[in-house]
C-alpha positions in Angstrom: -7.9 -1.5 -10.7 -4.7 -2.0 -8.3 -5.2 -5.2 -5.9 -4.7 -4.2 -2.7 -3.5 -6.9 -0.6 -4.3 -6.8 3.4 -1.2 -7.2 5.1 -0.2 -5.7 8.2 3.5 -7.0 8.5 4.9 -3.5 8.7 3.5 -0.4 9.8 5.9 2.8 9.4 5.7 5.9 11.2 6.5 9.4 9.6 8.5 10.8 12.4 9.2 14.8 12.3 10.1 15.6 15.3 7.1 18.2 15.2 4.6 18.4 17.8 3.0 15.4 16.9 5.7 12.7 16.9 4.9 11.3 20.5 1.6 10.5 19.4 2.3 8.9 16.0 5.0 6.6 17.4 3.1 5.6 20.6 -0.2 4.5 18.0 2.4 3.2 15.5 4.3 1.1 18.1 1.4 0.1 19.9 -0.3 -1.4 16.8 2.8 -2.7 15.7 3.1 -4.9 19.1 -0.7 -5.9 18.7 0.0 -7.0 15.1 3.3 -8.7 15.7 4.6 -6.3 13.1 7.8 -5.0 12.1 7.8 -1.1 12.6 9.5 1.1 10.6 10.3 4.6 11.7 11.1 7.2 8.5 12.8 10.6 8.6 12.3 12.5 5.9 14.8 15.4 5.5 12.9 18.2 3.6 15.1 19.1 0.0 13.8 22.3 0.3 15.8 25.6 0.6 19.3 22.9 0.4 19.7 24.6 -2.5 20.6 27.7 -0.9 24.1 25.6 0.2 25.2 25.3 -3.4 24.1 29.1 -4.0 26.6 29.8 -1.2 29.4 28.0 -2.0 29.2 29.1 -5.6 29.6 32.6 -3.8 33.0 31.1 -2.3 31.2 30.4 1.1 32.8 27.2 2.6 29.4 25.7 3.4 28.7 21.8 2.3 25.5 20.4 1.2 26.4 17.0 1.6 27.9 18.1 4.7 24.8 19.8 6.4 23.0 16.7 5.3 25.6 14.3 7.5 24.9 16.9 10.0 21.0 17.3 10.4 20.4 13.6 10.1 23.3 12.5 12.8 21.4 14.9 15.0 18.2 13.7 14.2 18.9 10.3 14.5 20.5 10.6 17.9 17.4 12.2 18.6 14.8 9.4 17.2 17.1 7.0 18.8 17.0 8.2 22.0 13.4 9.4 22.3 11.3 7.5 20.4 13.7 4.2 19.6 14.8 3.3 22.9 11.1 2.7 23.9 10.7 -0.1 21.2 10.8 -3.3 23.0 10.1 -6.8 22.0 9.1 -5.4 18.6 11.3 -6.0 15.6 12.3 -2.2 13.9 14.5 0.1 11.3 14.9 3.6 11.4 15.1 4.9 7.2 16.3 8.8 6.7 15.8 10.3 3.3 16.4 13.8 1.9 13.2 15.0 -0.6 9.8 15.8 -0.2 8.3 14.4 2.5 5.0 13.1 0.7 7.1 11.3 -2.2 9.4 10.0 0.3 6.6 8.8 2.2 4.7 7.3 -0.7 8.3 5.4 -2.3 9.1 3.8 1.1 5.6 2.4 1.5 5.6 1.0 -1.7 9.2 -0.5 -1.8 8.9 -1.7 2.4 6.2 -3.6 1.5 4.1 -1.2 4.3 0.7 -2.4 5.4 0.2 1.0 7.0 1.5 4.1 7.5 0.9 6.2 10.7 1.3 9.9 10.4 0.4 13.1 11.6 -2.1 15.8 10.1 0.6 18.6 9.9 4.2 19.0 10.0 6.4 21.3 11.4 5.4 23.9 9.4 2.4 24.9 7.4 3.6 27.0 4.7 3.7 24.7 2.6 0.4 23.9 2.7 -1.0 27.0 1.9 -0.1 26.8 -1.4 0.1 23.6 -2.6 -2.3 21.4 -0.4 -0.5 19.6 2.8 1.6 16.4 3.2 -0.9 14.6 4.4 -3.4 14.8 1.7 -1.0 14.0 -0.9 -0.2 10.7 1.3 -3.4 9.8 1.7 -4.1 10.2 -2.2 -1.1 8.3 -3.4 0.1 6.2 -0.4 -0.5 2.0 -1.7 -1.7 1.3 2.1 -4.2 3.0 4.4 -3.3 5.7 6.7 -3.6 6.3 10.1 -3.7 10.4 10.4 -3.2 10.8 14.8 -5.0 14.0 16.3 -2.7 16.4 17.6 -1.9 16.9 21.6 -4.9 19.4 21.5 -7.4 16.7 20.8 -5.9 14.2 23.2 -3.1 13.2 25.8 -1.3 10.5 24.8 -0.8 8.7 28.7 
């Protein structure tokens, strides 16, 4: 059996910039003030369909993987920065941006940030996914090393 320390030093938040980012950064920061705690935003670039890039440019199509990658997280970023980032005050925090599946991205950074808990939310942009192999957010909260926070979407509640 795995020991499962209590430590609430960092708590990350899975940022998607879906519909349900404003409310898992406001609970994220909020317990991240309340616990003196270092928050950590993540980004997680989804690998799928990047593979169409190198299908392309095999085809002589001048189209860049690495370069659509540059291009989507400078964006996003700027984006994360600006909306979510520039409302972090008084609280120590790091924005990470990976390219994979978002789960196993999820699940690594927890384990190698030392998180004490991750905040996400119950879908993601999209939920086609999901229909076929069960969603994100069941394989996080199977595999994650910390407890999970899972936020109720703006249907279920305003955030103020």
């Amino acid at each position: 059996m795995e020991i499962c320390p209590v430590n609430y030093q960092r708590v990350m938040a899975a940022l998607d910039l879906s519909r349900y980012s404003e409310a898992v950064f406001t609970h994220a920061r909020t317990l991240a003030a309340s616990l003196n705690a270092e928050l950590i935003v993540i980004n997680v670039l989804p690998k799928v369909g990047l593979d169409y890039f190198d299908r392309m440019k095999t085809l002589g199509y001048p189209i860049s993987t690495e370069d659509y990658i540059k291009d989507i997280q400078a964006q996003t970023r700027k984006e994360i920065e600006q909306e979510y980032l520039s409302r972090v005050e008084g609280i120590s925090f790091r924005l990470l941006m990976t390219v994979g599946t978002p789960f196993r991205e999820i699940v690594k950074a927890a384990r190698e940030e030392g998180i004490g808990m991750v905040v996400i939310g119950p879908k993601g942009r999209t939920d086609m996914e999901g229909l076929f192999f069960g969603t994100q957010a069941e394989k996080i909260f199977q595999l994650c090393p910390c407890p999970v926070l899972s936020i109720r979407g703006p249907e279920h509640c305003a955030i103020p």
